[in-house]
Wavefront OBJ file of the C-alpha trace (Angstrom):
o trace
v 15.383 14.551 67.205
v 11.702 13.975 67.692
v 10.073 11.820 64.275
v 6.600 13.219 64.629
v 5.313 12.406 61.428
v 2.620 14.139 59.618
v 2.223 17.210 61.710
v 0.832 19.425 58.816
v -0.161 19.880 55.455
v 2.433 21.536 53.897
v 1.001 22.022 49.936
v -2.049 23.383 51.912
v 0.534 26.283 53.152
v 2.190 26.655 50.547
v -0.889 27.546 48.112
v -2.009 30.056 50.977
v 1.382 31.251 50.875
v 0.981 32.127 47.001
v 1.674 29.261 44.515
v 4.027 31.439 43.017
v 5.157 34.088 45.638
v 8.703 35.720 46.086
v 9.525 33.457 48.565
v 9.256 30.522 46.751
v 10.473 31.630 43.554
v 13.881 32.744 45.662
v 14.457 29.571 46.652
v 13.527 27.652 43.839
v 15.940 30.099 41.604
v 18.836 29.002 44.279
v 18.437 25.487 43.347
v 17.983 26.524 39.683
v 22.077 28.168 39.706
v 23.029 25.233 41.367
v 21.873 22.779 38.417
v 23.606 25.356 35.784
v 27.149 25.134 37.376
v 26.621 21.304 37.489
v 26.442 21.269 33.979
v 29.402 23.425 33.781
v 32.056 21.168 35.103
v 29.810 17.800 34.598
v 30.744 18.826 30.658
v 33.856 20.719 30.912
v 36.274 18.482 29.354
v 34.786 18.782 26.154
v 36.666 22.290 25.806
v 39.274 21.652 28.194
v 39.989 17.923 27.510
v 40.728 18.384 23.604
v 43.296 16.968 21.153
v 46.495 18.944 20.582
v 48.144 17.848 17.487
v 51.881 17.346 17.830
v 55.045 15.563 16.254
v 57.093 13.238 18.148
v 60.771 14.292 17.619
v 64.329 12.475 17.538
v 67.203 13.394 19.480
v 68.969 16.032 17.258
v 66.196 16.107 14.517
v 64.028 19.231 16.306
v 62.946 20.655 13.255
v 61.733 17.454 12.052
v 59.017 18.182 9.644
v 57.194 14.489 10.243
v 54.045 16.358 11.996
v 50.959 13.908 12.909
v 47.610 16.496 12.648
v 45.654 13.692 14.300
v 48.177 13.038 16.735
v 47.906 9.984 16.950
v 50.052 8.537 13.811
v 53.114 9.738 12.091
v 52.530 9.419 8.648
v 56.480 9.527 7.541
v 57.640 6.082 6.498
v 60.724 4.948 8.502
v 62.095 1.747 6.169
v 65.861 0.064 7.209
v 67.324 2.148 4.583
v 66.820 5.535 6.571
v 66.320 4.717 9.741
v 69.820 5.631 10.762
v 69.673 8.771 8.681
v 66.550 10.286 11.149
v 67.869 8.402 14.109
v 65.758 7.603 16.843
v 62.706 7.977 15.035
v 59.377 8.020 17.925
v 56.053 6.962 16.350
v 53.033 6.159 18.068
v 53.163 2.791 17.693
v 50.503 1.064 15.007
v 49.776 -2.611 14.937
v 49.227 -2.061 10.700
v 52.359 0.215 10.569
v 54.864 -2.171 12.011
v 54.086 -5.092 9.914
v 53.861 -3.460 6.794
v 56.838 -2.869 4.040
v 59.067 -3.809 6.323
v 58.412 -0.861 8.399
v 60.943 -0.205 11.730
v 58.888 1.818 14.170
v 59.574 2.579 18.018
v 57.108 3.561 20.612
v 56.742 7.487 20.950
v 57.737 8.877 23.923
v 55.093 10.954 25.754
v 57.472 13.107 26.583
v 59.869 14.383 23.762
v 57.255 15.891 21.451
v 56.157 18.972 20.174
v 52.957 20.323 20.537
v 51.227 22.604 17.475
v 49.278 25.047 19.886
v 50.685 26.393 23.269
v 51.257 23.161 25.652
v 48.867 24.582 28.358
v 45.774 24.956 25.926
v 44.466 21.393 26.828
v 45.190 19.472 29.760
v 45.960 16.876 27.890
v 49.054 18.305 26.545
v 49.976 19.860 29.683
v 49.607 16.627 31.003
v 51.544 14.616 28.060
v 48.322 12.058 27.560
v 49.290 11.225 24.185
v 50.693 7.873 22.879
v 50.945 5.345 25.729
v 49.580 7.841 28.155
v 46.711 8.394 25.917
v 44.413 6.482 27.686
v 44.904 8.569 30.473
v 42.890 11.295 29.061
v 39.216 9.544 28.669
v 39.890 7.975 32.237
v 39.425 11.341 33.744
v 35.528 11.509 32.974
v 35.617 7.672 34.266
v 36.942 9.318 37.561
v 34.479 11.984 37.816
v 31.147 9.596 36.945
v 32.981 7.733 39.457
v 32.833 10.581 42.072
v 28.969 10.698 40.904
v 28.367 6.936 42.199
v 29.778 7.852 45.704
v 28.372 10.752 45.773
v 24.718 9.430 45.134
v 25.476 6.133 47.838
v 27.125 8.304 50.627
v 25.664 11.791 51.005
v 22.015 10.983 50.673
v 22.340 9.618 54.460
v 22.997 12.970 55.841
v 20.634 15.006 53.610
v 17.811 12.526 54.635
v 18.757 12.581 58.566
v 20.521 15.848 59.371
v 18.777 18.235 56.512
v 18.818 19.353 52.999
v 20.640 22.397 53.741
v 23.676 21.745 55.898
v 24.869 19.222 53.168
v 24.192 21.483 50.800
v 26.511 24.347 52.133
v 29.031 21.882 52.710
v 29.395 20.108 49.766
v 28.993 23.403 47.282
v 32.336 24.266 49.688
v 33.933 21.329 49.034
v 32.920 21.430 45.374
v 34.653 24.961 44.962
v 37.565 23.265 46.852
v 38.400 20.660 44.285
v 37.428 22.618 41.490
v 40.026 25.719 42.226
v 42.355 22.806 43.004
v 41.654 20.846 39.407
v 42.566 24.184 37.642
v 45.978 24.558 39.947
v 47.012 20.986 39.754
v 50.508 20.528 38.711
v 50.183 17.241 37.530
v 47.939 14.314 36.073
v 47.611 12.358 39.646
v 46.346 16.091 41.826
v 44.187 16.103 38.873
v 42.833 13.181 38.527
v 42.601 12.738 42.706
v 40.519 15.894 42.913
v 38.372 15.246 39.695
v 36.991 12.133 41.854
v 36.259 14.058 44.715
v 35.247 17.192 42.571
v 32.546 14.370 41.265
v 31.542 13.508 44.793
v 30.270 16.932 45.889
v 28.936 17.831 42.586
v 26.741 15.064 42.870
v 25.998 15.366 46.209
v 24.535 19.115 45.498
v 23.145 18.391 42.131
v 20.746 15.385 43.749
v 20.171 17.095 47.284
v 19.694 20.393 44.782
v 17.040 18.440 42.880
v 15.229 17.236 46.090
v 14.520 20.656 47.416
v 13.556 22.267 44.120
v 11.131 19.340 43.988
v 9.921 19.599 47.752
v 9.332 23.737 47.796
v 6.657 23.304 45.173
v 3.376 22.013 45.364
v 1.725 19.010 43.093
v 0.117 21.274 40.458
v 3.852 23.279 39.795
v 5.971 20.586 39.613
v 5.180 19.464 36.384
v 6.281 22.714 34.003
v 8.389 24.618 37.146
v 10.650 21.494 37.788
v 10.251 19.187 34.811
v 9.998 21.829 32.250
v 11.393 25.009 33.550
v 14.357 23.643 35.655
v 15.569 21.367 32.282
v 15.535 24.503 30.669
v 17.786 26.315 32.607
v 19.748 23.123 32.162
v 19.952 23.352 28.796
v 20.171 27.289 29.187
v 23.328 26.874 31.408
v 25.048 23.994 28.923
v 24.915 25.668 25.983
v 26.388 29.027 27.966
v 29.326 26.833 28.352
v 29.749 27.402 24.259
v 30.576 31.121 24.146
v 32.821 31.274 27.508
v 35.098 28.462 25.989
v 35.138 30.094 22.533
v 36.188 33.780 24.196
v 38.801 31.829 25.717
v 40.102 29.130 23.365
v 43.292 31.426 23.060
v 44.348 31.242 26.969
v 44.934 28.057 29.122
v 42.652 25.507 29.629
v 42.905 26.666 33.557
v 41.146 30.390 32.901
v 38.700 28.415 31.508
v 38.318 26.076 34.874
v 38.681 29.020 36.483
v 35.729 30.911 34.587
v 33.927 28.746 34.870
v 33.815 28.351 38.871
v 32.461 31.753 38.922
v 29.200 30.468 38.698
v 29.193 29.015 42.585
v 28.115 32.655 43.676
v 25.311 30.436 44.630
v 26.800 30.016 47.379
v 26.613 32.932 49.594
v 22.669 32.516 48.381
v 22.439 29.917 50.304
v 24.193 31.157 53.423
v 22.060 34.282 53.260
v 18.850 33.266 52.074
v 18.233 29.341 51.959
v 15.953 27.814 54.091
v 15.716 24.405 55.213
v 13.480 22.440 52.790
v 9.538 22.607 55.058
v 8.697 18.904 53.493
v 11.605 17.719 55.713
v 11.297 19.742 58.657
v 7.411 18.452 58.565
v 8.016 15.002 58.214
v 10.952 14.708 61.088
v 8.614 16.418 63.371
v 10.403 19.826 63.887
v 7.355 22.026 64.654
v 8.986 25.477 66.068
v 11.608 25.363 63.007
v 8.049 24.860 60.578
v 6.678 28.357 62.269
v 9.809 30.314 62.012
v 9.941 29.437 58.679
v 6.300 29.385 57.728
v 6.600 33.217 59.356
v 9.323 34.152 57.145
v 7.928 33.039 54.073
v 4.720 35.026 55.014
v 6.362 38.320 55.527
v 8.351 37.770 52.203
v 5.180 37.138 50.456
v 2.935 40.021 52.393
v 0.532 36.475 53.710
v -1.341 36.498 56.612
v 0.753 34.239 58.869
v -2.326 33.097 60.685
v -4.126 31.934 57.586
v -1.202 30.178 56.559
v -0.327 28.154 59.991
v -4.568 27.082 60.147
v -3.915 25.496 56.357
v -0.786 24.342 57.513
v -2.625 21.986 60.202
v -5.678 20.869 57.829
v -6.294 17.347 57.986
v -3.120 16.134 55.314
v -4.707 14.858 52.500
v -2.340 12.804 50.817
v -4.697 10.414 50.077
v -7.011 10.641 47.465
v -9.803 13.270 49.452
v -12.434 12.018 47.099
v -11.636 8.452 48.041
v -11.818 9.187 51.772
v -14.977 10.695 51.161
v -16.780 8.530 49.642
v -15.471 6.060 52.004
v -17.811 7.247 54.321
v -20.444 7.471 52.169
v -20.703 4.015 50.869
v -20.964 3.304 55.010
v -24.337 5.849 54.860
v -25.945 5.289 51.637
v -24.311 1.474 51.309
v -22.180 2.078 47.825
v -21.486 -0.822 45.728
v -18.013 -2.496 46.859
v -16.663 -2.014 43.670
v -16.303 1.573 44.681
v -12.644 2.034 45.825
v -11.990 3.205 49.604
v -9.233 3.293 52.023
v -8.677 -0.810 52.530
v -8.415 -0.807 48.121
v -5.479 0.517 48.342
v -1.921 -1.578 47.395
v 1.611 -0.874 47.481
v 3.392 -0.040 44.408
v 6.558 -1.718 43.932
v 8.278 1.102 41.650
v 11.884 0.465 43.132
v 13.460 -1.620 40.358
v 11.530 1.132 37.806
v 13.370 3.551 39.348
v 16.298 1.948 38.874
v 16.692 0.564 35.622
v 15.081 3.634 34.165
v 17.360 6.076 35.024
v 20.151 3.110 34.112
v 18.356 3.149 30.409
v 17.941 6.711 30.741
v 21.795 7.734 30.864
v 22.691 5.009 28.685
v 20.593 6.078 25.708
v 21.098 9.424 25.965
v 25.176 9.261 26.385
v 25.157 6.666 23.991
v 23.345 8.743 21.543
v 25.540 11.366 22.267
v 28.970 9.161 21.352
v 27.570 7.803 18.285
v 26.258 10.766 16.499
v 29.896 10.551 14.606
v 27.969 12.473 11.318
v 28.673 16.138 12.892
v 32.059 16.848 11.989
v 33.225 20.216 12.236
v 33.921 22.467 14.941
v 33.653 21.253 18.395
v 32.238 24.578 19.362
v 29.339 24.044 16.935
v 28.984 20.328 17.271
v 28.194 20.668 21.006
v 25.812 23.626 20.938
v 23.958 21.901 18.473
v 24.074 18.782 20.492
v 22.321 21.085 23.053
v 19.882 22.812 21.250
v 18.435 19.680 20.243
v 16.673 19.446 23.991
v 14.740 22.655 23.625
v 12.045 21.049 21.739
v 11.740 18.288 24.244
v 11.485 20.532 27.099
v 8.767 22.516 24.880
v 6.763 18.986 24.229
v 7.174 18.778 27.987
v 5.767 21.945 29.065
v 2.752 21.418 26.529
v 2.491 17.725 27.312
v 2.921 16.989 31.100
v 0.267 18.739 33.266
v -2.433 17.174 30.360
v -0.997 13.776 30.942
v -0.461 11.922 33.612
v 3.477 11.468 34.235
v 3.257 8.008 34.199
v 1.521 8.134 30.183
v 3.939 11.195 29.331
v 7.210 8.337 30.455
v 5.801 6.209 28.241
v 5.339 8.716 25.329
v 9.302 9.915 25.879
v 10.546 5.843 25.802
v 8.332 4.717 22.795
v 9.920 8.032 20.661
v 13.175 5.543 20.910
v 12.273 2.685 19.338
v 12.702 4.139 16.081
v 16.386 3.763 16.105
v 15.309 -0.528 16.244
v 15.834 0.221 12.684
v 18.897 1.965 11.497
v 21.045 0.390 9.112
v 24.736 0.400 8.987
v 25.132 2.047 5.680
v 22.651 4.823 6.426
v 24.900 7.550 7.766
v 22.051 10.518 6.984
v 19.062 8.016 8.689
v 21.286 7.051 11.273
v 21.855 11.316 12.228
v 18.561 12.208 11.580
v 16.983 8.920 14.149
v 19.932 9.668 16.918
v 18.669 13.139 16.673
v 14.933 12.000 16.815
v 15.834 9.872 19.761
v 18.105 12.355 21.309
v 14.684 14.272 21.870
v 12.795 11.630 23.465
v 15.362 11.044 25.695
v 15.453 14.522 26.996
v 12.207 14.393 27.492
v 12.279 11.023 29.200
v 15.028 12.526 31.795
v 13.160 15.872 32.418
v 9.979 13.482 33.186
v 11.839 10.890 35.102
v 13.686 13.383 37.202
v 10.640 14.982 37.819
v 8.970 11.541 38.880
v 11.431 9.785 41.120
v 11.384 11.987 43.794
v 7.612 12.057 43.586
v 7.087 8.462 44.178
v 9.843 8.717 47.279
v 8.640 9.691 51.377
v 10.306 12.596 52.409
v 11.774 10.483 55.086
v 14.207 8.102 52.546
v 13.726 10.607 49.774
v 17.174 11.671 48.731
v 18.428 8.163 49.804
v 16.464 6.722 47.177
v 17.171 9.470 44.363
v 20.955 7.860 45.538
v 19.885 4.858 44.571
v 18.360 6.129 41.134
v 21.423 8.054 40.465
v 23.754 5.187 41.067
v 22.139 3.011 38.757
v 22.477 6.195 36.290
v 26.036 6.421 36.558
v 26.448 3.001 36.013
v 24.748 3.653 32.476
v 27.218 6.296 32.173
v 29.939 4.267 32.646
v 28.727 1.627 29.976
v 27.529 4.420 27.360
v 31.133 5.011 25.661
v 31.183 0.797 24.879
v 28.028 1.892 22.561
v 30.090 2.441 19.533
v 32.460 -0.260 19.894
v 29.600 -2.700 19.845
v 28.248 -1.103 17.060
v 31.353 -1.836 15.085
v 31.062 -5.183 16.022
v 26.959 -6.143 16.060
v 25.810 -3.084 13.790
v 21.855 -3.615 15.425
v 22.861 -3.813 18.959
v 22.973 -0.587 20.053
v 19.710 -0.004 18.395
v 17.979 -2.952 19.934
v 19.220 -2.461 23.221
v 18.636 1.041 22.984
v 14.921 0.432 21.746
v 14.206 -2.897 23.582
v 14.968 -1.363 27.018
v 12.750 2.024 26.323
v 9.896 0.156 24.777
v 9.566 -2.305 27.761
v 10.358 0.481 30.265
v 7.502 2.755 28.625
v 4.576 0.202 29.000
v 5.890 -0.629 32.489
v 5.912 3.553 33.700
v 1.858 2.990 32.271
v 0.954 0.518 35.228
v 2.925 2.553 38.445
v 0.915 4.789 40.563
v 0.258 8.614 39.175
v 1.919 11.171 40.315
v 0.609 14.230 38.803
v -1.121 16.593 40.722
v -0.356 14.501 43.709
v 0.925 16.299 47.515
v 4.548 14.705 47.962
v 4.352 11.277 50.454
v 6.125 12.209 53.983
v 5.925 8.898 54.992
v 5.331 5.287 53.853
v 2.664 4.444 55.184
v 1.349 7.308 52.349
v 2.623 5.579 49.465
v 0.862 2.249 50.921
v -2.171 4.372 50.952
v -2.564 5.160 46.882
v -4.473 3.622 45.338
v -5.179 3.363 41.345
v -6.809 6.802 40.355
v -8.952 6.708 36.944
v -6.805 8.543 34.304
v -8.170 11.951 33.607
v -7.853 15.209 34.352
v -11.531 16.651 33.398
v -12.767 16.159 37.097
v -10.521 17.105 39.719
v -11.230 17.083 43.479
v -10.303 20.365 45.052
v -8.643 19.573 48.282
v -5.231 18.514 46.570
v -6.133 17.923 42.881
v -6.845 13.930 42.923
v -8.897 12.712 40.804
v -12.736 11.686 41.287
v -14.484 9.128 39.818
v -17.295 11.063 37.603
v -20.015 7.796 37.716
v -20.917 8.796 40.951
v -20.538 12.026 42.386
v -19.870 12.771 46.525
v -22.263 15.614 46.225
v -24.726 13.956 44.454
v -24.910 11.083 46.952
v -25.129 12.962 49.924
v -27.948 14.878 48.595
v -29.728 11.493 47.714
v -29.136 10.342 51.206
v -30.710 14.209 53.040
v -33.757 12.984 50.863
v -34.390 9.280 51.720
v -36.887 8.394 53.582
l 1 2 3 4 5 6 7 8 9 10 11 12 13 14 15 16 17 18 19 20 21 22 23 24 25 26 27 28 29 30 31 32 33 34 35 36 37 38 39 40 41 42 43 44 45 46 47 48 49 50 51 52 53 54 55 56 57 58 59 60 61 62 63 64 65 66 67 68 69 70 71 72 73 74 75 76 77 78 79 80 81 82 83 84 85 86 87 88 89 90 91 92 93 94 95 96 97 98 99 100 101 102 103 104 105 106 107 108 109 110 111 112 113 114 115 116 117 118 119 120 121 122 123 124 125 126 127 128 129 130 131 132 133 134 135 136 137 138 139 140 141 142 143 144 145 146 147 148 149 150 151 152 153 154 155 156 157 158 159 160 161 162 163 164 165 166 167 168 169 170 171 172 173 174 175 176 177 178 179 180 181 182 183 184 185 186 187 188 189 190 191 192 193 194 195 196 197 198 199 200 201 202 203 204 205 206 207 208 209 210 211 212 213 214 215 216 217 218 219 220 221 222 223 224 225 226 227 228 229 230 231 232 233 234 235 236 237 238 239 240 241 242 243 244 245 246 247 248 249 250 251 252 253 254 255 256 257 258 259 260 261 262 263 264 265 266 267 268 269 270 271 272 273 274 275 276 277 278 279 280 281 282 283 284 285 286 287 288 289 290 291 292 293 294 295 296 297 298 299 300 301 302 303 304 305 306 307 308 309 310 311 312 313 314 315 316 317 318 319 320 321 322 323 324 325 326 327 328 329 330 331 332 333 334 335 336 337 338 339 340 341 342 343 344 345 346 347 348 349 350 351 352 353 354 355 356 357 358 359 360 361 362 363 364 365 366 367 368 369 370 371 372 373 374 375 376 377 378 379 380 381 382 383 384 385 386 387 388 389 390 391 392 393 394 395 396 397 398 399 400 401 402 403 404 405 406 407 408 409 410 411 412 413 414 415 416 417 418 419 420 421 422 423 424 425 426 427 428 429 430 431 432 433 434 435 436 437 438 439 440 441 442 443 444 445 446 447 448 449 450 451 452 453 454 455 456 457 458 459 460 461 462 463 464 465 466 467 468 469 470 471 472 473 474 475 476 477 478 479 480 481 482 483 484 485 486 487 488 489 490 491 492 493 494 495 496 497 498 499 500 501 502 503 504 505 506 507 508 509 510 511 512 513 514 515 516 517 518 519 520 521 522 523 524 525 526 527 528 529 530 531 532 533 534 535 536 537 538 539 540 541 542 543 544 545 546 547 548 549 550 551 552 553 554 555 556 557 558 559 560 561 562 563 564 565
């Protein structure tokens, strides 16, 4: 493979191209079915994981009317006295139970019980995860967040070196793979072995997914077509999870798997009409592959090819073009140093922002999630409301992002969490009504932060950085579910780590370089060449929307210098 780096301007094409046109919109909308089947089996347990209530039964007691509706506890007192009239009577086992009144309590066995609904409406009944299998049951979503850390540590290699869409095809195969097989698995261990690897290739299309919906558009779309629009076909595509489930809560939790792998008819999109992502194909160098796709675009979108390939090889301006240019006119007209040039510029060191955002990120937002223990009531209606709750934050987004620089809108998103610093114990309504609050910044934090991380990447080590990010995401994950239990124990922690870690996270996004408006970096020597940009958006440069600094105008000077003497 030959690494010519730099051989075009690819934002330059793509604007001649149409900033909008069919062919980018059909590949963009590829990406976008992609991200709503994600969701689909990221959150599937919720519906297919629940609670069936059941009664553990003796030998020759099988209409036992001891029933536990929690099933968890049977409430029936078993004293000395009548133990030997029910027999062997199975509990599951409670620490307060056993010591009290003399109670005589054995451990329930898993599997001589009787469940209230049909046995194959959950897994977990199927399964028998109840009593001391019970634990069982939560480590399945362990396993798959599991399957997203590998997947964000071992893919990215071969998106980064061999393309975005090879690994793309051949994970969303693999993907389909281990989902049919979850929904067929005859027991907990097939299950459990192909929800890991199910949570391998998820992740592996979700990120490399996110990198080329991020890399077809140019700096001025990405703000409201991938960090608006995309979340809200995320959202879109969750809460589409809540009528499928309902229409089927009467059949086996496997139609429902089943249903709901009907959305990868992405797939024979991509064998059909997926391209390979141009950012890459520029930035390794692969000139004849850039024309035949360049060419194909242009017929989709009526363009004159010619047109297209001249913008394509304009001098890449990934540097500020108003910076360059008055680079050489400080040389003519002998500019006060102050002005910044090319040798101003300094390396941001955004790597461990990266990281312990999108760490804080899915910490807060899961953890939010878990301890919002106010909704009672249907599970249905708890989770689409759970849902809904990120359309305003994608609207704020839309409204907010392409005004502000990325960097300031981060910082908005964080600081919208430090309200939950003070929730009290007691306050069960303030408590809802601030994890609600905060459950919108958050949303709006991820949509930003997605949007962000693969803009301060090079194409070259893009999606193995986004790896990186992701790992440290799942690692929040992981942690999220220990939110509650700390709560019980430290009733502020949650809240002040919670608020601590967005508030110092939100100055910190204020200080990295900006992003907005910005042609993606295809190398690193591009990111060492930003430099600190003044923070408006009144006076833009044309060549790729950078910003200009208004004191003293490139046009003005030059016209000064035609005049000297």
């Amino acid at each position: 493979m030959v690494l010519r780096k730099d051989i075009g301007n690819v934002d330059s094409a793509l604007e001649e191209l149409g900033s909008l046109g069919k062919y980018t919109l059909i590949q963009f909308s590829m990406q976008i079915l992609a991200q709503v089947s994600v969701g689909h089996h990221m959150l599937s347990i919720v519906f297919t994981g629940q609670k069936n209530p059941f009664r553990c039964l003796a030998p020759g007691n099988q209409n036992s009317s001891a029933f536990d509706q929690t099933g968890s506890l049977i409430s029936t007192n078993l004293t000395a006295n009548n133990f030997s009239e029910i027999s062997y009577g199975y509990v599951c086992q409670s620490a307060s139970e056993i010591h009290s009144l003399n109670n005589i309590s054995t451990s329930c066995n898993a599997y001589s019980v009787q469940y209230q609904l049909p046995k194959d409406r959950y897994f977990v009944s199927e399964f028998d995860l109840i009593c001391e299998r019970e634990y069982l049951a939560g480590l399945t979503q362990t396993l798959l967040t599991l399957g997203h850390a590998i997947g964000s540590l071992a893919v990215p290699y071969f998106a980064d070196n061999y393309g975005r869409k090879p690994v793309l095809l051949v994970c969303s195969h693999l993907w389909l793979a281990s989902a049919l097989a979850q929904a067929f698995s005859v027991n907990y261990t097939m299950f459990a072995i192909f929800k890991t690897l199910g949570g391998i290739f998820l992740q592996s299309v979700a990120q490399t997914s996110i990198t080329v919906m991020v890399e077809i558009l140019t700096g001025r779309q990405r703000g409201y077509m991938f960090g608006c629009l995309a979340y809200i076909f995320w959202t879109v595509g969750i809460i589409l999870m809540v009528p499928v489930a309902y229409a089927l809560q009467e059949h086996s939790w496997r139609m429902l798997e089943l249903a709901y792998c009907s959305y990868f008819i992405f797939i024979l999109l991509y064998i059909f009409f997926m391209d390979e992502s141009l950012r890459w194909l520029a930035a390794n160098g692969l000139k004849e592959r850039v024309v035949w796709v360049l060419k194909k675009a242009s017929r989709w979108n009526g363009s004159n090819f010619d047109q297209v390939i001249s913008a394509f090889y304009k001098v890449n301006c990934i540097s500020p073009p108003c910076v360059t240019e008055l680079c050489r006119v400080r040389t003519a007209v002998n500019l006060p140093s102050s002005i910044p040039g090319e040798g101003d510029c300094v390396i941001w060191d955004n790597d461990h922002f990266q990281l312990l955002s999108r760490f804080f990120n899915s910490l807060t937002y899961y953890g939010l999630f878990l301890m919002s223990s106010s909704l009672s009531g249907s599970v249905y209606l708890n989770y689409f409301l759970n849902s809904a709750v990120e359309f305003p934050s994608a609207i704020f987004i839309y409204f907010y992002i392409d005004r502000n620089p990325s960097s300031a809108t981060t910082m908005n998103c964080f600081l919208r969490i430090c309200n939950i610093l003070f929730v009290k114990g007691p306050q069960n309504m303030v408590i809802t009504v601030l994890a609600i609050i905060g459950k919108f910044g958050i949303s709006g934090s991820f949509a930003t932060i997605y949007t962000m991380t693969p803009e301060l990447l090079p194409t070259t080590i893009r999606n193995t950085g986004l790896g990186l990010a992701n790992m440290s995401a799942c690692v929040g994950g992981m942690l999220a579910p220990f939110a509650e239990l700390l709560m019980s124990k430290v009733v502020y922690g949650p809240g002040l780590i919670f608020g601590s870690g967005s508030l110092v996270l939100g100055i910190w996004a204020f200080f990295l370089p900006e992003t907005a408006n910005r042609q993606l970096p295809q190398s690193l020597r591009d990111i060492r060449n930003w430099s600190r940009e003044p923070k408006t958006t009144n006076d833009m440069c044309t060549c790729c929307s950078t910003y200009r600094k208004k004191e003293t105008p490139v046009a003005t000077l030059t016209e000064r210098k035609k005049h000297s003497p």
